[in-house]
matplotlib code that plots the C-alpha trace (Angstrom):
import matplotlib.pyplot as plt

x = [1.1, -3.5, -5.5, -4.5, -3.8, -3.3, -3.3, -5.2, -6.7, -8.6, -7.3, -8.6, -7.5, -9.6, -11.8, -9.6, -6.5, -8.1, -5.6, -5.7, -2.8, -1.9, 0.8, 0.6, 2.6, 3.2, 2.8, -0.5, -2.0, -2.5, -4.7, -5.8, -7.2, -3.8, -2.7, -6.4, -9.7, -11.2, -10.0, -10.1, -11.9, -8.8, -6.4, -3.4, -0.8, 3.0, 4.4, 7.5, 6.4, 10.0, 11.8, 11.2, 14.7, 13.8, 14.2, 17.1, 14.5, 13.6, 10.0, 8.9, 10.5, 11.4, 9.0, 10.4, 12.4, 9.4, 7.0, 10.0, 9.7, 5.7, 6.3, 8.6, 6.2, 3.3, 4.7, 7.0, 5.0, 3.8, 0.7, -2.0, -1.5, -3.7, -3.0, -4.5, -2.2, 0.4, -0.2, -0.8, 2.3, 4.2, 2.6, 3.7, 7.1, 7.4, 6.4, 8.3, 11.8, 11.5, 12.7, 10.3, 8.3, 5.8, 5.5, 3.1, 0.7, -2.9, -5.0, -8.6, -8.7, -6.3, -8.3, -11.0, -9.7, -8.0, -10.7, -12.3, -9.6, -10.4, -13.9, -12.8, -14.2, -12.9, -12.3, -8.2, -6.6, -6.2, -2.9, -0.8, 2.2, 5.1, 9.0, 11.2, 15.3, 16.5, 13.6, 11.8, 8.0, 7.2, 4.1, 3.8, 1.0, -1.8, -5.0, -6.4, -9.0, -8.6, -7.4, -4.0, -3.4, -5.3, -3.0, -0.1, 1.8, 3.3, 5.0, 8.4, 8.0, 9.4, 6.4, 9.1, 6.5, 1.8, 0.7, 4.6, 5.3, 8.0, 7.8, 11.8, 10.5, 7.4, 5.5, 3.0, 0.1, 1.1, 1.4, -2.0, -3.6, -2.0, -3.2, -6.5, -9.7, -13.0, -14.4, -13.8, -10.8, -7.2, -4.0, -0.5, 2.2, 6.0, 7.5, 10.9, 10.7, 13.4, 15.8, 16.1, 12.7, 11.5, 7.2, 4.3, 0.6, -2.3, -4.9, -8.6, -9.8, -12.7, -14.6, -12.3, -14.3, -12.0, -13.4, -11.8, -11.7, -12.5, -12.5, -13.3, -12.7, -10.9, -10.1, -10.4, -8.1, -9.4, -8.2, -8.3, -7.1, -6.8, -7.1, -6.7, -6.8, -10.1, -12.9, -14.2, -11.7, -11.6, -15.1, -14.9, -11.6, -13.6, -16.1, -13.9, -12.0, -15.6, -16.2, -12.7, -13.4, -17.0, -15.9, -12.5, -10.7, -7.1, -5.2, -5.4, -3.3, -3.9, -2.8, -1.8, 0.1, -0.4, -1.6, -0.1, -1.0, -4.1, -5.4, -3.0, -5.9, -7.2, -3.6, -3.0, -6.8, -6.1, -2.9, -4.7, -6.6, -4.0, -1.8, -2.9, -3.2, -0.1, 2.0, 3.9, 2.5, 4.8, 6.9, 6.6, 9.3, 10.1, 13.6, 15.0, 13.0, 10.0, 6.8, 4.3, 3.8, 0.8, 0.0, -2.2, -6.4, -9.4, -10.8, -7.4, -10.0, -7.4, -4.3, -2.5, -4.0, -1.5, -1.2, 1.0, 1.2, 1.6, 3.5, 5.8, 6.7, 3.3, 2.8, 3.2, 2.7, 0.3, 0.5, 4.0, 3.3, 0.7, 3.2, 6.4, 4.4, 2.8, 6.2, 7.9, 5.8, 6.6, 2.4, 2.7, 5.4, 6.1, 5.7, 6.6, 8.5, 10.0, 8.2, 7.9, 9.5, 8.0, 9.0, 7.4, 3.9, 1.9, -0.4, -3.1, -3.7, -6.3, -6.0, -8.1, -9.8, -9.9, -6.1, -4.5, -1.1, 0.4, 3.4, 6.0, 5.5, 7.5, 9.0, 7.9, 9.4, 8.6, 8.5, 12.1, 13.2, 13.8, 12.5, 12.1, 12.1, 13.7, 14.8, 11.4, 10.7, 11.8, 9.5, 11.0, 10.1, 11.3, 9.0, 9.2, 6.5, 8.1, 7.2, 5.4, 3.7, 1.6, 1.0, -0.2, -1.9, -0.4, 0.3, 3.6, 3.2, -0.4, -0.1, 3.3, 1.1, -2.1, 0.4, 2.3, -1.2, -2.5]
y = [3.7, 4.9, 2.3, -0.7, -4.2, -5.1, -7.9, -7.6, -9.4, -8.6, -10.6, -12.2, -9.7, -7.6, -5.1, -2.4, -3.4, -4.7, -5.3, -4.8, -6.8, -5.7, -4.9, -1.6, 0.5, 3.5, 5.0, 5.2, 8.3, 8.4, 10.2, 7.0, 3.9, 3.6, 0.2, -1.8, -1.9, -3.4, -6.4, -10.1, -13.0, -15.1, -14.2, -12.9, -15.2, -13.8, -16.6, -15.0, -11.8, -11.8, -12.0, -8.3, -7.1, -5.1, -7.0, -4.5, -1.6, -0.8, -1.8, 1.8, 5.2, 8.3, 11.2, 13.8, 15.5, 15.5, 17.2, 19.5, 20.6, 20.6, 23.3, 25.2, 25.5, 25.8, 28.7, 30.2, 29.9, 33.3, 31.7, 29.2, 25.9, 23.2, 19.9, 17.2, 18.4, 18.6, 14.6, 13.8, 15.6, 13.1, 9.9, 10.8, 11.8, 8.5, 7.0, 7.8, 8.0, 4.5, 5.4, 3.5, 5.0, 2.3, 2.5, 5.5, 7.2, 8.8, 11.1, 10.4, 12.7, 11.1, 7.7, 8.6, 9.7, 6.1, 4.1, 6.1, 5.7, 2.5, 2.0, 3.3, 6.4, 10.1, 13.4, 14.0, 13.9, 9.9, 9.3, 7.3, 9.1, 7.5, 7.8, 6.8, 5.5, 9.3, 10.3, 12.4, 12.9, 10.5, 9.6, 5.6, 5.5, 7.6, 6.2, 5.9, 7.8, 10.3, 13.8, 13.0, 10.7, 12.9, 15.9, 13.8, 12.5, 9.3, 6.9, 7.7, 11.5, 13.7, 16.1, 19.3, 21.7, 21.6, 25.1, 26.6, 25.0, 22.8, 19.3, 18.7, 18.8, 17.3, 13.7, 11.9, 12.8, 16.2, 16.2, 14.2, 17.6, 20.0, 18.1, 17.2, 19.4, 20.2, 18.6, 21.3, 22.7, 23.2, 22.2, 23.6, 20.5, 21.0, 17.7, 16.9, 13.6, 11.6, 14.4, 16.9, 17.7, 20.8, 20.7, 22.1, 20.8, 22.1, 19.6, 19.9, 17.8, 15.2, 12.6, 9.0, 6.2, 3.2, -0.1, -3.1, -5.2, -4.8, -7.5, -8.4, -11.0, -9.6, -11.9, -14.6, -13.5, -12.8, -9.1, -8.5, -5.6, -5.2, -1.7, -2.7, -5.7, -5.1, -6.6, -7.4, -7.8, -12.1, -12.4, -10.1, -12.1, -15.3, -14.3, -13.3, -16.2, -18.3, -16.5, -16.6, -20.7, -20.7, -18.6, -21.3, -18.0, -18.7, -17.4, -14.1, -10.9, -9.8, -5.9, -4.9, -1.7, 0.9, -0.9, 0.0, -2.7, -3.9, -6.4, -9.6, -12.1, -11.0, -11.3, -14.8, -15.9, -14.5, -15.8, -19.4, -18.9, -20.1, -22.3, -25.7, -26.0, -26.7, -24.2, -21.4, -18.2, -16.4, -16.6, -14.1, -13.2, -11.6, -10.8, -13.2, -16.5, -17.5, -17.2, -18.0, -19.4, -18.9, -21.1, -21.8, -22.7, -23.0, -23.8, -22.5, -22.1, -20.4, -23.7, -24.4, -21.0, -19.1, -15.9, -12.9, -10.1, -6.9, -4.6, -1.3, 1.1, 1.6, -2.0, -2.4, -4.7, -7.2, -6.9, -7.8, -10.6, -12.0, -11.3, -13.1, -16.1, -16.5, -16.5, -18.2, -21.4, -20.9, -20.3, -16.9, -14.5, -10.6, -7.9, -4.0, -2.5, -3.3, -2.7, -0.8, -2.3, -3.1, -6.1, -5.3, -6.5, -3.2, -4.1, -1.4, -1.0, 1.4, 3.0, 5.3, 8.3, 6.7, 6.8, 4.3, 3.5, 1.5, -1.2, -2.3, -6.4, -8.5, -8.5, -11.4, -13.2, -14.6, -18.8, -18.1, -16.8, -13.1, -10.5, -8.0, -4.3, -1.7, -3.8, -4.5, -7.3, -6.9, -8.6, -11.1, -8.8, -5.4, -2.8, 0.9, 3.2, 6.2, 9.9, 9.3, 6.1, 8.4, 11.1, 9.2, 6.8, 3.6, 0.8, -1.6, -3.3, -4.4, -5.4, -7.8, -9.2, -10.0, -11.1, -13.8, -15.2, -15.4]
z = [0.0, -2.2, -4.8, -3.0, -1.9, 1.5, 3.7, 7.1, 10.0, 12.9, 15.7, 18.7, 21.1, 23.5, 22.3, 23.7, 21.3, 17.8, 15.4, 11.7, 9.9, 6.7, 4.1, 1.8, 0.1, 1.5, 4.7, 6.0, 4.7, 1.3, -1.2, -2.6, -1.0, 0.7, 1.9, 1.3, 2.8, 5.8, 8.2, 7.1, 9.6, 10.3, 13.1, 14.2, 16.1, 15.6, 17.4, 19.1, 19.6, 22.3, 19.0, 18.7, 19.8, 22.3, 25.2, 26.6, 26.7, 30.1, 31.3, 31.5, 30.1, 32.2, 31.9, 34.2, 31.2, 29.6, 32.0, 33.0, 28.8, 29.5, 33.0, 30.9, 27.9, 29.8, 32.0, 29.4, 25.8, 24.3, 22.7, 23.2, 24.0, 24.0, 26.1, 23.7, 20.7, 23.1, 23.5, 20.7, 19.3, 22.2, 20.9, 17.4, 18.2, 20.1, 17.4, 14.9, 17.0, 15.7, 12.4, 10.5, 7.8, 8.3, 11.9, 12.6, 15.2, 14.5, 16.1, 16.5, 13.4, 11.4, 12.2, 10.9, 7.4, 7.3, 8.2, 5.6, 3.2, 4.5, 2.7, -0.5, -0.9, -0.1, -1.4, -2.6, -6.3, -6.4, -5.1, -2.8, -1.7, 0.3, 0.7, -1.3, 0.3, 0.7, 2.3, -0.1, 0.0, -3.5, -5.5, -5.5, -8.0, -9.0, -9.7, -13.1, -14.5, -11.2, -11.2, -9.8, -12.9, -15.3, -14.7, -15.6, -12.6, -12.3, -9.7, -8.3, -8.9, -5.9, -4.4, -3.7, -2.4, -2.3, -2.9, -2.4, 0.7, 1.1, 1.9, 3.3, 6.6, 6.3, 7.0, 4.7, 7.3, 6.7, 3.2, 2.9, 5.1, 3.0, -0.6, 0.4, 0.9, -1.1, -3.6, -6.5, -5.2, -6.1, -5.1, -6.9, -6.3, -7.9, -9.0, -9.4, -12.3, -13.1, -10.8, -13.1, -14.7, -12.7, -13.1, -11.2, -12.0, -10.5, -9.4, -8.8, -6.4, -6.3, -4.4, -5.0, -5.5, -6.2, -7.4, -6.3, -9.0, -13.4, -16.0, -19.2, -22.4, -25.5, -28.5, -26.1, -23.2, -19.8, -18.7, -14.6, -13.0, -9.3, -8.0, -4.6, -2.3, 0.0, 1.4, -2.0, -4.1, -3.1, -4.6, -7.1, -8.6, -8.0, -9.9, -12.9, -13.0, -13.3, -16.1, -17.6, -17.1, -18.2, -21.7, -22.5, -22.1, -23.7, -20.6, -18.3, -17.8, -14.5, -14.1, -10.9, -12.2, -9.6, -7.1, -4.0, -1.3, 0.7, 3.1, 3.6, 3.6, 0.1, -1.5, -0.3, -1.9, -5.0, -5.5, -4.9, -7.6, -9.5, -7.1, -6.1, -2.0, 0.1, -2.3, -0.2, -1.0, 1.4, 4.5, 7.9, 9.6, 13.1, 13.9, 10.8, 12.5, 10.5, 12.3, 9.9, 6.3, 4.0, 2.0, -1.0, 0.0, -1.7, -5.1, -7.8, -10.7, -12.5, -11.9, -15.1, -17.0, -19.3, -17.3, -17.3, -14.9, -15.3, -12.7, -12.3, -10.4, -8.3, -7.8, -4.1, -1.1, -1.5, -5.5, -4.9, -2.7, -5.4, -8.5, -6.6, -5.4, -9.0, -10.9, -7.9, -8.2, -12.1, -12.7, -14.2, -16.5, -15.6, -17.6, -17.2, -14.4, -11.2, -8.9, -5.5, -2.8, 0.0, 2.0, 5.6, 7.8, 9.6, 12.8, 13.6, 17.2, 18.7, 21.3, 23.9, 22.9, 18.9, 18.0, 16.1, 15.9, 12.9, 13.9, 11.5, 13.4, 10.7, 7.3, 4.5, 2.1, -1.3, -2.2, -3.5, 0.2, -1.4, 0.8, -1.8, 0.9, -1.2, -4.1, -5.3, -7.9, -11.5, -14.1, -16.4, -19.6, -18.4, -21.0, -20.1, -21.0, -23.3, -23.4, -26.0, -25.2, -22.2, -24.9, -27.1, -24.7, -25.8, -23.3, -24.9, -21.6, -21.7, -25.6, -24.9, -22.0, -24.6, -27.4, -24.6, -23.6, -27.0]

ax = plt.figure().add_subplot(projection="3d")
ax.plot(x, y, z, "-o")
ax.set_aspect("equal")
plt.show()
């Protein structure tokens, strides 16, 4: 769910079924960067992939209810039909009989917009969207400094209808379709805030370009703020916490606000920057049995730095897995809101004829053994953002950070 963070790996399968392991906020399409950029070098080894639960399933379905529903249409439909919608619209309903907003199929189509999403740049309003626990079509966070966050909309509002149509019925790919289009364009979207304040903004879209990672020194403090976990974001941190070392900075506040996931990988290096090796980072589970820990590696240039972090409501994924393994090996205080909620691993799989399908594969758990899915993680100095802090563009959160460090 999207500017984000993720965690992925391609894995040493066959070319036929490359994997991309990641965690993200959201479900898969997203107006945003949505769940991260790119696949890591390590590799994926769930270790009891039996552990799934689904060793009563039988070894193949039964399709002869299904072709007799393909005869019927085929002979009986007053329109045109086409046959690779018509499989595709069986792949996806397949898919998501699993009941997992995580768990998702694309089209050849589709998987090409989110590889695309993939490399960071596309044409939307700068938004990830996802669900929230009642099902309704949400925005986890919109970007900053793109149109989505310039027209005023913020995480956790309810999308009740994009251009007049309503979105009871509808998925996240769907909704991404019906938001997206021309650079230059509008789109009319009705949000329902804090369930009773009845808006509609309209939107103009434009080309997203999210950079991975900005920083800076201010009155001694080094300022970093993660957009998204990607490809570059591990280099780009390293580089800013070199400098942050170089310049004697007095400590860091990393913000992740809005960040809504990204490539595993990524998340567990930047955490290290601040954690000495051997520290636990995060735990994987498959069917409640571990199956992998992550643990801190490399060079933690950052070890022993006053650092606060900054989170809320759009912080997703692998900016949660960052923030609860900082202030879970005691290396970093929270500030702002809690945040998202999402406690689960996705797989992508292709597929023939350039699908994809996203797999829900394992949930993870912070240093503390907290699986934080739907509860999110709530910052030790809770600081909400008033009416009037965004009309007057002050950020409480971002000064208590500065004034902890300093």
């Amino acid at each position: 769910m999207q500017q984000d963070t993720a965690v992925a790996r391609q894995g040493n399968r066959p070319a036929a079924k490359k994997l991309m392991k990641f965690v993200g906020a959201g479900v898969i399409a997203v107006l945003i960067f949505i769940l991260g950029i790119g696949i890591g070098s390590g590799t994926i080894m769930i270790s009891s992939p039996a552990q799934s639960g689904n060793k009563s399933l039988p070894e193949d379905l039964n399709y002869t209810s299904v072709e007799q529903l393909y005869d019927l249409l085929k002979s009986q439909y007053d329109g045109k039909l086409d046959a690779r919608t018509l499989e595709d619209g069986m792949r996806a309903g397949l898919v998501r009989a699993a009941g997992d907003p995580y768990t998702q199929y694309f089209t050849a189509d589709e998987a090409k917009e989110f590889n695309q999403e993939l490399s960071g740049s596309f044409t939307g309003i700068g938004a990830e969207l996802g669900e929230n626990d009642k099902g309704d079509l949400i925005i986890v966070a919109p970007i900053k400094g793109f149109p989505a966050e310039k027209a005023g909309l913020r995480p956790q509002d309810v999308i009740v209808s994009i251009d007049g149509k309503s979105t009871a019925d509808m998925t996240i790919n769907e909704a991404v379709k019906h938001i997206r289009g021309e650079k230059g364009t509008d789109v009319t979207l009705r949000i329902l805030r804090n369930k009773d304040e009845d808006q509609s903004f309209k939107i103009t879209r434009d080309e997203i370009k999210i950079p991975s990672v900005k920083w800076e020194v201010t009155d001694g403090v080094g300022y970093l703020q993660i957009a998204q976990f990607g490809q570059d974001t591990v280099g780009l941190t390293r580089k800013a916490a070199q400098e942050f070392k170089d310049k004697k900075v007095r400590g860091v506040v990393l913000d992740m606000r809005g960040n809504p996931g990204g490539l595993l990988d990524a998340a567990v290096d930047v955490a290290s920057l601040w954690l000495p090796n051997g520290k636990t980072i995060l735990t994987q589970k498959q069917g409640g049995v571990t199956v992998e820990s992550y643990i801190a590696r490399g060079a933690p240039l950052l070890q022993g730095m006053r650092t606060a972090v900054l989170i809320d409501a759009g912080s997703a994924s692998a900016s949660e897995i960052v923030a609860g393994a900082l202030r879970d090996n005691k290396a970093a205080t929270l500030y702002g809101e809690k945040s998202y909620g999402k406690g689960s691993v996705q797989e992508i799989h292709n597929l023939p004829n350039g699908e994809e399908v996203k797999i829900t594969i394992a949930r993870w758990y912070r240093p503390n053994g907290q699986n934080i899915d739907k509860k999110g993680i709530k910052p030790d100095h809770e600081i909400k953002l008033s009416e009037d802090d965004y009309k007057q563009d002050r950020d409480p959160q971002k000064d208590a950070a500065f004034q902890f460090v300093k």
